[in-house]
C-alpha positions in Angstrom: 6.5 5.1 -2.1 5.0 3.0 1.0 2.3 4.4 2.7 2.3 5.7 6.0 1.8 2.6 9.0 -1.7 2.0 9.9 -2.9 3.7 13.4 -3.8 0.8 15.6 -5.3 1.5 19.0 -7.7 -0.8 21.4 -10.7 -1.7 19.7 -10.1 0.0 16.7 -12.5 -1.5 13.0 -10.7 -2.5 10.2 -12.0 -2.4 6.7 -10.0 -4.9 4.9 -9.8 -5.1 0.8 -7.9 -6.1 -1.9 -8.8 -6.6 -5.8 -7.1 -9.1 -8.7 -4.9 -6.9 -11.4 -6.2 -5.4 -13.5 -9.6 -7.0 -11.7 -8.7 -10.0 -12.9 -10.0 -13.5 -11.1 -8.9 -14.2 -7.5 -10.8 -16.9 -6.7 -12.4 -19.4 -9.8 -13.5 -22.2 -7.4 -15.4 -22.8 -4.3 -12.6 -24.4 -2.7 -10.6 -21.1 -3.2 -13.4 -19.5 -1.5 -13.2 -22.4 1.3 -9.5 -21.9 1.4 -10.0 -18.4 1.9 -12.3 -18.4 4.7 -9.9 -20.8 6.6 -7.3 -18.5 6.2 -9.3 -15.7 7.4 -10.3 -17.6 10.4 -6.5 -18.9 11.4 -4.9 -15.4 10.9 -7.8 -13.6 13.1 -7.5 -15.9 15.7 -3.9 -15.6 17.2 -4.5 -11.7 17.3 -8.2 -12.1 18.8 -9.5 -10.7 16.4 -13.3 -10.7 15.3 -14.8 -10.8 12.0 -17.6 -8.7 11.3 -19.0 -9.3 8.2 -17.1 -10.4 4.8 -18.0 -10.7 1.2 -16.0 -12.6 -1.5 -16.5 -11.6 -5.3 -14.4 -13.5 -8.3 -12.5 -10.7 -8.4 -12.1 -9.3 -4.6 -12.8 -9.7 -1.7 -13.8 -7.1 1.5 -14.1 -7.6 5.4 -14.7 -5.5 8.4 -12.8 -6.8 11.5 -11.7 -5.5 15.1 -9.4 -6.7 17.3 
């Protein structure tokens, strides 16, 4: 069953995750990492959107953002 859509509204702070399965790896290299954080940037920027803060494990990763 999908969940229900996400309540967007003006100024509104996102909490952004996601985790490998079963935890598994996500990212083994730092140019996964760097590939990452490129992609962060590009898909915040058409929505001008802002990145708060970030962290990127092996595993996962987490962000807070706004738009």
């Amino acid at each position: 069953m999908a969940r229900p859509l996400r309540i967007e509204f003006e100024d509104a702070i996102y909490h952004i995750c996601a985790r490998g399965n079963p935890r598994t790896e996500i990212f083994r290299t730092d140019a996964e990492r760097a590939l990452f954080l490129q992609l962060l940037q590009h898909s915040a920027d058409p929505f001008a959107g802002t990145v708060f803060c970030f962290v990127l494990m092996n595993n996962q990763y987490e962000c807070v953002s706004c738009r």
